[in-house]
LOVOPA-595545 format. One record per atom (N, C-alpha, C, CB): residue number from 1; atom name; x, y, z; residue in three letters. Coordinates in Angstrom, 1 decimal. Glycine has a CB too. Example, Ala and Ser with C-alpha at 12.3 -4.5 7.8 and 13.67 -1.06 7.14 Angstrom:
2
(1 'N' (13.2 -5.7 7.8) 'ALA')
(1 'CA' (12.3 -4.5 7.8) 'ALA')
(1 'C' (13.2 -3.3 7.8) 'ALA')
(1 'CB' (11.3 -4.5 9.0) 'ALA')
(2 'N' (12.8 -2.2 7.1) 'SER')
(2 'CA' (13.7 -1.1 7.1) 'SER')
(2 'C' (12.9 0.0 7.9) 'SER')
(2 'CB' (14.1 -0.6 5.7) 'SER')
//
This chain:
93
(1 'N' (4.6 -45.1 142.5) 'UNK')
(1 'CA' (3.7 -44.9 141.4) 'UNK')
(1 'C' (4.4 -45.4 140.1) 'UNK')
(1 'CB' (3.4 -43.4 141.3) 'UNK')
(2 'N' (3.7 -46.0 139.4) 'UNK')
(2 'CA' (3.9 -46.4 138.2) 'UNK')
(2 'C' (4.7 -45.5 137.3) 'UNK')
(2 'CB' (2.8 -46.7 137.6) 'UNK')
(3 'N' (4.2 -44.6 136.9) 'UNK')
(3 'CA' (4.3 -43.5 136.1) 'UNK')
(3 'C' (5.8 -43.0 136.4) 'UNK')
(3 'CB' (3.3 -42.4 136.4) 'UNK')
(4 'N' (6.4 -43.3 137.4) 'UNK')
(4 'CA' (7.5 -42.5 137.8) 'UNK')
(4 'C' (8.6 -43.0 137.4) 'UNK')
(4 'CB' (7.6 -42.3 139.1) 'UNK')
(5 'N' (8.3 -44.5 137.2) 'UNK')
(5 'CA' (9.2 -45.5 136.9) 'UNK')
(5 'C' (9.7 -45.3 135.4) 'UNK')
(5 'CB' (8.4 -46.8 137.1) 'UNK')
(6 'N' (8.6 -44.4 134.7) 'UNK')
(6 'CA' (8.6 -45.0 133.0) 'UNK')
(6 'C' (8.9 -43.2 132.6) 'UNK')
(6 'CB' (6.4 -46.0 132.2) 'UNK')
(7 'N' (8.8 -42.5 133.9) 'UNK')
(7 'CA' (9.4 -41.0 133.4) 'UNK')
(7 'C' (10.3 -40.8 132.4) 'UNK')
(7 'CB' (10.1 -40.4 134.4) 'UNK')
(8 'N' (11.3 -41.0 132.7) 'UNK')
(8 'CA' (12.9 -40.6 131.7) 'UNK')
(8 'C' (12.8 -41.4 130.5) 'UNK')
(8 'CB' (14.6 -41.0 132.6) 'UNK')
(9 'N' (11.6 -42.3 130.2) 'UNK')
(9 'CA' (11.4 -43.5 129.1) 'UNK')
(9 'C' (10.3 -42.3 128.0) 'UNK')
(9 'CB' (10.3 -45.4 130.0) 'UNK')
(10 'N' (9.4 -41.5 128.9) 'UNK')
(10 'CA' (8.5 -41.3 128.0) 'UNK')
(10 'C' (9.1 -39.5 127.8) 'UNK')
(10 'CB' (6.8 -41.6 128.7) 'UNK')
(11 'N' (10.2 -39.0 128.4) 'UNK')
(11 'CA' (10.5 -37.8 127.9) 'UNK')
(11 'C' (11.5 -37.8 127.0) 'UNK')
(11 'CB' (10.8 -37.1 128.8) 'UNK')
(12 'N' (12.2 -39.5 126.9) 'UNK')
(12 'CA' (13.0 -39.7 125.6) 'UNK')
(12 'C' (11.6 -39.9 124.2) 'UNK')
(12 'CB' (14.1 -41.4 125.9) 'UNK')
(13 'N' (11.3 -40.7 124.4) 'UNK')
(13 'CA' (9.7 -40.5 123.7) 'UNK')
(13 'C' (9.7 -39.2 123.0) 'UNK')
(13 'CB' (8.5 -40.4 124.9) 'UNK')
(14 'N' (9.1 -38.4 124.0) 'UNK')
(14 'CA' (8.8 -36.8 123.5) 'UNK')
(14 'C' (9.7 -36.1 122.6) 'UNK')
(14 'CB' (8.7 -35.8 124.7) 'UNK')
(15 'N' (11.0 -36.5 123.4) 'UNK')
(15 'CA' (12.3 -35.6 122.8) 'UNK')
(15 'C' (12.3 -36.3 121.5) 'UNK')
(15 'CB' (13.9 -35.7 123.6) 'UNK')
(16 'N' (12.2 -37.2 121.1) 'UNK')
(16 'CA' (12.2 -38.0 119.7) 'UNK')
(16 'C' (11.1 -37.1 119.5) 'UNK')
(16 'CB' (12.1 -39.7 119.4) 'UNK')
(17 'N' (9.9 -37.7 118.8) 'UNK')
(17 'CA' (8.7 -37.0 118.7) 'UNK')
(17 'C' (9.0 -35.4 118.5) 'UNK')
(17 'CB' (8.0 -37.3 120.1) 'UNK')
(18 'N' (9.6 -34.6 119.1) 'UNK')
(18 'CA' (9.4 -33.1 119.2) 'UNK')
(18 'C' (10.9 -32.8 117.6) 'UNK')
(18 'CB' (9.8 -32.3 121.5) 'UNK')
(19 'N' (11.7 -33.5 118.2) 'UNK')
(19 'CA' (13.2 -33.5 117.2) 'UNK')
(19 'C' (12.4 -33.7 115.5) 'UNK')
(19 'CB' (14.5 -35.3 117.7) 'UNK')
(20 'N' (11.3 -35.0 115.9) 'UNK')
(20 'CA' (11.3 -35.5 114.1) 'UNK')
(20 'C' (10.7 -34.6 114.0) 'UNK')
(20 'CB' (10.6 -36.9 113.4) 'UNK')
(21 'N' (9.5 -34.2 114.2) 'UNK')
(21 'CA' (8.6 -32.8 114.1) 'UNK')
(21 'C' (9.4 -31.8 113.4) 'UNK')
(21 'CB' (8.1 -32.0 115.7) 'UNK')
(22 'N' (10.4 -31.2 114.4) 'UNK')
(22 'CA' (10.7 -30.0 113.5) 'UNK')
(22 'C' (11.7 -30.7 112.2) 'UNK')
(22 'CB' (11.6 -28.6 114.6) 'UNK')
(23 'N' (12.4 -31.4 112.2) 'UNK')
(23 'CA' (13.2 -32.1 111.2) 'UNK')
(23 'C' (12.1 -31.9 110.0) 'UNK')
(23 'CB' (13.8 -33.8 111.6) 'UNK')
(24 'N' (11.3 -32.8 110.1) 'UNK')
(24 'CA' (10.0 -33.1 109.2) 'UNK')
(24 'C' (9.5 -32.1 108.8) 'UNK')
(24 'CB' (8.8 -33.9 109.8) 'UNK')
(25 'N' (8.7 -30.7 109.5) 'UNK')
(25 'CA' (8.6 -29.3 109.4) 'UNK')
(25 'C' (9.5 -28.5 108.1) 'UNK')
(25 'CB' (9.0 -28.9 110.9) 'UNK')
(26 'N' (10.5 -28.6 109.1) 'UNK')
(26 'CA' (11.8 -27.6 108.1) 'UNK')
(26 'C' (12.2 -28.4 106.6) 'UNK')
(26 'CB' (13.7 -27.5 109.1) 'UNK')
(27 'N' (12.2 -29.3 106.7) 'UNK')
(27 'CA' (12.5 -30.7 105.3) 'UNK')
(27 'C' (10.9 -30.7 104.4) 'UNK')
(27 'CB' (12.8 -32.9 106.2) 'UNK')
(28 'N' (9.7 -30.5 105.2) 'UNK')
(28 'CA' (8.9 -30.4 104.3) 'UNK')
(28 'C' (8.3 -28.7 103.9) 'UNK')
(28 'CB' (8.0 -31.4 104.8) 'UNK')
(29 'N' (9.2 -28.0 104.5) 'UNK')
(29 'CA' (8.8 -26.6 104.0) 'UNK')
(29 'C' (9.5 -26.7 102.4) 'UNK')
(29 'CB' (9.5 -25.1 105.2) 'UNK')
(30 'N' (10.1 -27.3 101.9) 'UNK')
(30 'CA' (10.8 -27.5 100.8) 'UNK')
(30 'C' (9.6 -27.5 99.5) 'UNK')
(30 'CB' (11.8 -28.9 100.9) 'UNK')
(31 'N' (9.0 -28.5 100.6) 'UNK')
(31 'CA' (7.8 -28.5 99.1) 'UNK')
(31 'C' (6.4 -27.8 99.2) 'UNK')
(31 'CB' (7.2 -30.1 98.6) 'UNK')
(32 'N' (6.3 -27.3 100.2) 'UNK')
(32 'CA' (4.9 -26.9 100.1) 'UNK')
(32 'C' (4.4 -25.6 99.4) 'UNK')
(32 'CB' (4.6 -26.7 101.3) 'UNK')
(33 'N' (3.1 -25.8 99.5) 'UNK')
(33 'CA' (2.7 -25.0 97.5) 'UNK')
(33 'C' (3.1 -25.2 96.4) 'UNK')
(33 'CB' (3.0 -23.6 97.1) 'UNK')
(34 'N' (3.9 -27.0 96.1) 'UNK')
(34 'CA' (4.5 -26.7 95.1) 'UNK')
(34 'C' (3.4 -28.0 94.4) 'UNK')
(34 'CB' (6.3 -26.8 95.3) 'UNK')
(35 'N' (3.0 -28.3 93.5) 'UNK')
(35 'CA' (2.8 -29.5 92.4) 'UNK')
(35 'C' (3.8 -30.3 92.3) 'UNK')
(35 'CB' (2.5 -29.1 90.9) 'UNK')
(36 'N' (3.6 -32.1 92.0) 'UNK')
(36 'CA' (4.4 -32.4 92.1) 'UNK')
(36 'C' (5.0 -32.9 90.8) 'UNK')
(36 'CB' (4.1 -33.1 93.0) 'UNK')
(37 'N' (5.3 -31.7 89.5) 'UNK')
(37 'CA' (5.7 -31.1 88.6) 'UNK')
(37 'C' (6.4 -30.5 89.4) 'UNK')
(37 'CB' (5.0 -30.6 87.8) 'UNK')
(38 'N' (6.5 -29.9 89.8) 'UNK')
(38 'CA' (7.2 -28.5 90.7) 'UNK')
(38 'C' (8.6 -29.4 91.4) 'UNK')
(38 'CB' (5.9 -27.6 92.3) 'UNK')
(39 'N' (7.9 -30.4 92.2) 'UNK')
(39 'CA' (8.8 -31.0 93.2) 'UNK')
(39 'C' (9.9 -31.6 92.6) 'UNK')
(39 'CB' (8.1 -31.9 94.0) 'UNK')
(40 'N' (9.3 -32.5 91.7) 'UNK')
(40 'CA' (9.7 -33.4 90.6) 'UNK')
(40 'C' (11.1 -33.0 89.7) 'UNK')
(40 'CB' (8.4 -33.4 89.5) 'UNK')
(41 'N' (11.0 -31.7 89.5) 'UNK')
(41 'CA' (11.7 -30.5 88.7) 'UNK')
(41 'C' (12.4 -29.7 89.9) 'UNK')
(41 'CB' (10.7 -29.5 87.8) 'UNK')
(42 'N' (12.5 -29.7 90.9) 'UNK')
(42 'CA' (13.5 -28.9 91.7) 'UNK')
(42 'C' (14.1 -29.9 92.5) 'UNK')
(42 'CB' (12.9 -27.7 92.6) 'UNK')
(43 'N' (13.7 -31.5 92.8) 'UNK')
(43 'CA' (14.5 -32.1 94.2) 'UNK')
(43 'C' (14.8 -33.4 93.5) 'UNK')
(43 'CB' (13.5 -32.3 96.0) 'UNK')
(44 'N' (15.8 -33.7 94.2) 'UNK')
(44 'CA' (16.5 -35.3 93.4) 'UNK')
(44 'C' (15.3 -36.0 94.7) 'UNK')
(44 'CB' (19.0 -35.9 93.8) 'UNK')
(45 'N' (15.1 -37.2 94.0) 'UNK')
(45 'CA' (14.2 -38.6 94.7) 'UNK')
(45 'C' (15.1 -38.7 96.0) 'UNK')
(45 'CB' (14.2 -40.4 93.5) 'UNK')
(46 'N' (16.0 -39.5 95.6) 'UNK')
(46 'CA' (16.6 -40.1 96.9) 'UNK')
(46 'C' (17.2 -39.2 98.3) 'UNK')
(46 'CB' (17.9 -40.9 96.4) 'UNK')
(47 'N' (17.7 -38.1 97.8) 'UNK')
(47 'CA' (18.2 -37.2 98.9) 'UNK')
(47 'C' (17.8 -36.0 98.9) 'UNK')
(47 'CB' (19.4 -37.0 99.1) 'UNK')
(48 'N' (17.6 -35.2 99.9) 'UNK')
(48 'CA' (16.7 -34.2 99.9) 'UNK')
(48 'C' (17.4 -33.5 101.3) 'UNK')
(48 'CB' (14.9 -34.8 100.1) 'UNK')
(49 'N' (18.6 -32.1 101.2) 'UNK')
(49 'CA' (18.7 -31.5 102.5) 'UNK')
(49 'C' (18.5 -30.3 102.2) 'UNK')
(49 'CB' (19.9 -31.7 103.2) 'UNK')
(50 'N' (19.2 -29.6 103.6) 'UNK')
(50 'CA' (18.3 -27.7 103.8) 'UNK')
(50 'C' (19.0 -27.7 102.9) 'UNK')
(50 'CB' (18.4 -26.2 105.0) 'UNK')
(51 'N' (20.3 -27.7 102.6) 'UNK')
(51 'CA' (20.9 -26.7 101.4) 'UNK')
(51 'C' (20.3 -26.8 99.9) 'UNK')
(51 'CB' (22.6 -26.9 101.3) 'UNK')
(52 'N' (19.5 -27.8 99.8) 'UNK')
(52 'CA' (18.8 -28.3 98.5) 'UNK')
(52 'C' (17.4 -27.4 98.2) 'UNK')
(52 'CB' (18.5 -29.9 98.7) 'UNK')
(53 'N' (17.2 -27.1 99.2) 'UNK')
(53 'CA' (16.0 -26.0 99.5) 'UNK')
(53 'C' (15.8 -25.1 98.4) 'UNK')
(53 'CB' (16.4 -25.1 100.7) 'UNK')
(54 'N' (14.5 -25.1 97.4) 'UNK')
(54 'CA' (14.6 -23.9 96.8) 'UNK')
(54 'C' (14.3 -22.8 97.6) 'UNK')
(54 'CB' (13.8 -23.9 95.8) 'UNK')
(55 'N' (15.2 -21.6 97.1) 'UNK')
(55 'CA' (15.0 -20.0 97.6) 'UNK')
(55 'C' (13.5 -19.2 96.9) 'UNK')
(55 'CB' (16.5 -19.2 97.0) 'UNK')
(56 'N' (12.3 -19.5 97.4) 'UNK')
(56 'CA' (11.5 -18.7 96.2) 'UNK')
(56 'C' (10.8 -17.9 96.8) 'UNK')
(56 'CB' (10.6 -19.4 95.1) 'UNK')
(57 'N' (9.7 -17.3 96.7) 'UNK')
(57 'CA' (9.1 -15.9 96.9) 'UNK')
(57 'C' (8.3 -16.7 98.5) 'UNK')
(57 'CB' (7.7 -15.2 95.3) 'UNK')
(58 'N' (8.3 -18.0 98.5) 'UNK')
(58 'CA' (7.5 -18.6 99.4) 'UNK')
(58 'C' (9.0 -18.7 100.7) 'UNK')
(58 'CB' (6.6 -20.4 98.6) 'UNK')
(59 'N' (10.3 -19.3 100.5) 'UNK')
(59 'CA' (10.8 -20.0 100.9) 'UNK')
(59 'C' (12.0 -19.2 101.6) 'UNK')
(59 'CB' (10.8 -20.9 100.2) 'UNK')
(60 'N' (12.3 -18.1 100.8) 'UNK')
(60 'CA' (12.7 -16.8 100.9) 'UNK')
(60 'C' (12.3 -16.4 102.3) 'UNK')
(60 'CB' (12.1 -15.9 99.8) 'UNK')
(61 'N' (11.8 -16.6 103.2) 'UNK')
(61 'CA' (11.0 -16.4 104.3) 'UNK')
(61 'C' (12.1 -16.9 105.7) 'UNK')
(61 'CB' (9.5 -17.2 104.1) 'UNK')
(62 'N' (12.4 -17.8 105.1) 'UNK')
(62 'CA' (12.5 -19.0 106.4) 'UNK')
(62 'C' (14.7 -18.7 105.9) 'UNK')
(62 'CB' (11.2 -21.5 105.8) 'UNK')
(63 'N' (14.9 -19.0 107.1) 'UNK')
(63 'CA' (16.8 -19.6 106.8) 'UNK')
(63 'C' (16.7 -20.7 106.9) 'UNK')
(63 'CB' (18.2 -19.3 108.0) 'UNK')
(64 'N' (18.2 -21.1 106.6) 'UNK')
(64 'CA' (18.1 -22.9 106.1) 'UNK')
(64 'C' (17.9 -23.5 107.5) 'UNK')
(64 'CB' (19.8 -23.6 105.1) 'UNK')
(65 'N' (17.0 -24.5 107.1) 'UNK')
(65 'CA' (16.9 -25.2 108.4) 'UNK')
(65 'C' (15.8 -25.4 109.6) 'UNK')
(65 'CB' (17.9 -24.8 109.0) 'UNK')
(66 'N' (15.3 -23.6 109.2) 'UNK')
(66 'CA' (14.5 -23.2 110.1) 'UNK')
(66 'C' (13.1 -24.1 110.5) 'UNK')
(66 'CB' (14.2 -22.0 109.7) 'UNK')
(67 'N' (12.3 -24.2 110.6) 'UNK')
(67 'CA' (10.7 -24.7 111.0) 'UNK')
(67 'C' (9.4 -23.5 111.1) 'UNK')
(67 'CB' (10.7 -25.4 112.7) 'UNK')
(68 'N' (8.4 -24.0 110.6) 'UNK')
(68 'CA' (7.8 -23.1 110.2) 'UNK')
(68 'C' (6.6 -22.4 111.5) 'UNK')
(68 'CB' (7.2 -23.7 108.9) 'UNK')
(69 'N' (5.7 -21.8 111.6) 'UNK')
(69 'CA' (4.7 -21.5 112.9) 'UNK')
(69 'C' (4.5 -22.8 113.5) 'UNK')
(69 'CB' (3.2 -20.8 112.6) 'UNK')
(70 'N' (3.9 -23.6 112.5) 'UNK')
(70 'CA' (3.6 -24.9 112.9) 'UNK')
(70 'C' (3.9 -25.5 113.8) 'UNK')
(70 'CB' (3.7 -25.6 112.2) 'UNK')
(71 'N' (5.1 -25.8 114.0) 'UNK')
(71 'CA' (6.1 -26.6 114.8) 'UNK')
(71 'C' (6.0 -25.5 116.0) 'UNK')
(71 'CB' (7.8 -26.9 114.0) 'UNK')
(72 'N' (6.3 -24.5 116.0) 'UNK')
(72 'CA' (6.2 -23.4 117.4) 'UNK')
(72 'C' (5.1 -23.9 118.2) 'UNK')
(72 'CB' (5.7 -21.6 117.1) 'UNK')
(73 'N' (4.0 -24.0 117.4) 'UNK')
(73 'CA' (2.8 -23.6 118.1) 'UNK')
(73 'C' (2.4 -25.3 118.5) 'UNK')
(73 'CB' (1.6 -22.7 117.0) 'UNK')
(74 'N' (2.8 -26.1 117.7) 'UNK')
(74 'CA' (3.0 -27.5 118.5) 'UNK')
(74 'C' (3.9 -27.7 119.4) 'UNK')
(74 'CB' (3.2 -28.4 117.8) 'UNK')
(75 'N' (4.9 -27.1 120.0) 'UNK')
(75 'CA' (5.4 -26.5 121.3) 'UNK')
(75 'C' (5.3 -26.3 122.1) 'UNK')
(75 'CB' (5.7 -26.0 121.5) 'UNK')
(76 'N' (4.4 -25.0 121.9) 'UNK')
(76 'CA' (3.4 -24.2 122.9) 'UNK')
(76 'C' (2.3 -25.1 123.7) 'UNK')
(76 'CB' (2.4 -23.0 121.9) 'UNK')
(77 'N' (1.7 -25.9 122.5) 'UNK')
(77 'CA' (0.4 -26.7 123.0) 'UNK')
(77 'C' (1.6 -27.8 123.8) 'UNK')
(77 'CB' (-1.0 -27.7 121.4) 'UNK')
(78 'N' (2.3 -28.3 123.8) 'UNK')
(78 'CA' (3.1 -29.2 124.5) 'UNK')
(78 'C' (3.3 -28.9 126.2) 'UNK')
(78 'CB' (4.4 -29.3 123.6) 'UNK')
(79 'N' (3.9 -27.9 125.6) 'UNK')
(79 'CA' (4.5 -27.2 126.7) 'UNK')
(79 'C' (3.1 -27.1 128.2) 'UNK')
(79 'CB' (5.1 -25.5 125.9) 'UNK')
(80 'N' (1.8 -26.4 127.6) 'UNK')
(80 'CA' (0.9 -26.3 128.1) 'UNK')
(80 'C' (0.5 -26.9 128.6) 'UNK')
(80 'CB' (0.4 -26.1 127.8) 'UNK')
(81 'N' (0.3 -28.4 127.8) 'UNK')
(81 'CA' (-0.5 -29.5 128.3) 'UNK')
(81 'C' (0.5 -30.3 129.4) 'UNK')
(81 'CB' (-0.9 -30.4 127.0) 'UNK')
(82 'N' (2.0 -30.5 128.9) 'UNK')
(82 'CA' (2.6 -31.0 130.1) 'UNK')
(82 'C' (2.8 -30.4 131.7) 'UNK')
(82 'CB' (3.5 -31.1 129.8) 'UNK')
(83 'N' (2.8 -28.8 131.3) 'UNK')
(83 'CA' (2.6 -28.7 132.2) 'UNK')
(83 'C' (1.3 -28.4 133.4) 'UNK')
(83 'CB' (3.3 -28.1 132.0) 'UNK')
(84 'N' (0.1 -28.7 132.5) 'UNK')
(84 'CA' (-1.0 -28.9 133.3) 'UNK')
(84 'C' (-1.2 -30.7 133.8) 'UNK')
(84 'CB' (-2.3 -28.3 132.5) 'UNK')
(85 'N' (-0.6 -31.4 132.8) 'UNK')
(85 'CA' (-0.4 -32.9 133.6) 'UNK')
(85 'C' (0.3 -33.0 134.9) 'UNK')
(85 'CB' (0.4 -33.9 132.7) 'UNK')
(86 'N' (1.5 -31.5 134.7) 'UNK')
(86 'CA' (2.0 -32.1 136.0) 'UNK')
(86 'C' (1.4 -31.0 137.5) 'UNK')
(86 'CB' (3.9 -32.0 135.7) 'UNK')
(87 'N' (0.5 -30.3 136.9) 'UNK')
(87 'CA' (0.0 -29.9 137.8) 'UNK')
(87 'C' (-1.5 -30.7 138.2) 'UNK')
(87 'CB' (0.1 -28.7 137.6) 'UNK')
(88 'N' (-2.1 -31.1 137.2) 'UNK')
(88 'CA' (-3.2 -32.4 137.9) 'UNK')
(88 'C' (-2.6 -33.5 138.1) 'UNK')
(88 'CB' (-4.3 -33.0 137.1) 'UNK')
(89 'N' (-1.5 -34.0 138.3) 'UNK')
(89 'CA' (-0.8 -35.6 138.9) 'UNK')
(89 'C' (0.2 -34.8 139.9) 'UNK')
(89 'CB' (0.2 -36.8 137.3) 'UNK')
(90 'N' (0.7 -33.8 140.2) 'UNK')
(90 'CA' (1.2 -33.3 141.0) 'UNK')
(90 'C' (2.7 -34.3 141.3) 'UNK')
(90 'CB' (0.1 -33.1 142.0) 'UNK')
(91 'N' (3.0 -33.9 140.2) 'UNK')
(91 'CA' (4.2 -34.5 139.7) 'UNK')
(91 'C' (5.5 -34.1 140.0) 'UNK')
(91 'CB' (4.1 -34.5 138.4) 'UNK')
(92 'N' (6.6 -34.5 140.8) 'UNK')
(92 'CA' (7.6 -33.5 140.7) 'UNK')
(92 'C' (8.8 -34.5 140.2) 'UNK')
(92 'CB' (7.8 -32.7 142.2) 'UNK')
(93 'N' (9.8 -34.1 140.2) 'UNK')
(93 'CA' (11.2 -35.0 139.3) 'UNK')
(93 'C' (12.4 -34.3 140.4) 'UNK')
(93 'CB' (11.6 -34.3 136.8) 'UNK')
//
């Protein structure tokens, strides 16, 4: 089968994919709810890390680094769906 060939190709794939997700998630919880007055006035342009993170009534929520529901719950649906692909292709590794 085709598919079997390109396995360990397309779960590197995912694993990228799932990594930038939460990276992107937790790095953009920095700004959200904010104007980009707001942004402008709390983050330098060029570099942007957790420890740069404002602490505010919104952000206060999360530890540095963390990811928000979002990313969970794009997990969950992952998790789900692969594992019903591999139960309609009847897939084993």
């Amino acid at each position: 089968m085709i598919f079997n060939v390109h396995v360990f190709t397309y779960f590197r794939t995912v694993a990228g994919l799932l990594y930038g997700a939460a990276i992107g998630d937790a790095l953009g919880l920095a700004t959200c709810c904010m104007t980009a007055d707001e942004v402008h006035f709390h983050y330098n342009r060029d570099s942007l890390d957790y420890s740069d993170i404002v602490q505010d009534e919104l952000r206060v929520r999360w530890k540095q680094g963390d990811w928000t529901s979002n990313f969970d719950m794009m997990v969950r649906y992952f998790c789900v769906t692969f594992l019903l692909l591999l139960y309609l292709f009847r897939l084993t590794f």
